[in-house]
N, C-alpha and C positions, 0 to 999 in steps of 0.2 A: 503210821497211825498218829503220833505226835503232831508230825505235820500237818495231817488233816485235821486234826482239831485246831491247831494254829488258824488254819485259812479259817475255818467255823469263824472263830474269834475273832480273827480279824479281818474277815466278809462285815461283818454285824456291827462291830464299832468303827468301821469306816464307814458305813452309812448312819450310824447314829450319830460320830462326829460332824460329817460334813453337815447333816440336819439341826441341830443346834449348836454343839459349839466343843473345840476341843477340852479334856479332861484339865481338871487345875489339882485335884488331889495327886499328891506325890506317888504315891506306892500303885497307882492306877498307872500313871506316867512312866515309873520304873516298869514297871509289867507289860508295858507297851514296847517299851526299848528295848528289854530281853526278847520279845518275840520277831524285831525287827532284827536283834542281830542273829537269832533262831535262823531266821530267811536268809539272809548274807551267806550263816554258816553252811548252810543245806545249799544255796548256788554254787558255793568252795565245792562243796563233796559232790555234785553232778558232773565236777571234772573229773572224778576218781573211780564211780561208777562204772562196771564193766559192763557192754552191751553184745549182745550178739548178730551174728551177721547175717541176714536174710535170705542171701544168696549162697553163702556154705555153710550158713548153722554154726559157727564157729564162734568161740565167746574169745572178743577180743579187749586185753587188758592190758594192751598199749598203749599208754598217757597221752598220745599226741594225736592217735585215732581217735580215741575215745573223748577229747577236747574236739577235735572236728565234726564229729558227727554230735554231739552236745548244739555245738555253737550251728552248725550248717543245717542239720535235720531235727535236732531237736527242739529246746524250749525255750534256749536261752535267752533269746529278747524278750518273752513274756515275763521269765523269772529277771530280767535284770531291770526291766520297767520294775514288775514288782518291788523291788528292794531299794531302787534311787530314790535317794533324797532330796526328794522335788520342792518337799517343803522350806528346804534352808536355801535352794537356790532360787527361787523363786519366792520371794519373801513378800506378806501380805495377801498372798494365793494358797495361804494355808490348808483350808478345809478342801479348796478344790482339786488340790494337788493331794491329798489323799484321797482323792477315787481313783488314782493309779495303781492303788495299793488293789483293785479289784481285780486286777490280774493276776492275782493269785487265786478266781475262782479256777482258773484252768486246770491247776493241780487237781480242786476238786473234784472237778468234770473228769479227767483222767483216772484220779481213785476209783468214782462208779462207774467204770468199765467195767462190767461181770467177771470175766475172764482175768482180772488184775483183782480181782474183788475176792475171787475165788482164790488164785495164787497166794494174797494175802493169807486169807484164812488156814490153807492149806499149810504156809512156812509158820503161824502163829501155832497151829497143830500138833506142828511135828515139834517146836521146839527151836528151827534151825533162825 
């Protein structure tokens, strides 16, 4: 849930920045940083994530699987456009190189999947 408010916020001020102009107050600026390293740290923990396996139902929480099927099946080049920092390499391309950063509506699009939607609700429920 964190996360998807992260993407909220930072769906809305990537297109507010790139339409006029990036933030100059500081504590706007900090608060951007923390959500940018938010996303860095949640791409780290999609390595860690255990998945289950389609074909024997089996939840596999083998580090080197579960890295392969991330990086081969999963999200990973969405989530890792999302998080590079286009703007330091690409310098003067500022505001345009934060519409990269909209690749992280994908997460969101994922969150309202019903069936993931519900799954939430149901672990926020129970507590687990």
């Amino acid at each position: 849930m964190f996360i998807l408010l992260l993407v909220c916020y930072s769906s809305i001020t990537c297109i507010f920045y790139a339409a006029f102009s990036s933030p100059t107050n500081k504590i706007i600026i900090f608060f951007d940083d923390c959500v940018e390293i938010a996303f860095g740290l949640d791409l780290l923990l999609n390595f860690l994530y255990s998945y289950e396996n389609p074909e024997t139902l089996d939840t596999i929480i083998e580090l080197k699987m579960i890295a392969r099927n991330y990086v081969v099946k999963g999200t990973f080049i969405v989530d890792f456009v999302s998080v590079f920092p286009f703007e330091y390499i690409f310098l003067g391309y500022g505001e345009l190189t934060k519409m990269a950063r909209l690749a992280r509506l994908n997460r969101l699009f994922r969150l309202i999947d019903t069936e993931h939607v519900k799954l939430l609700i149901d672990r926020l429920m129970s507590g687990s």
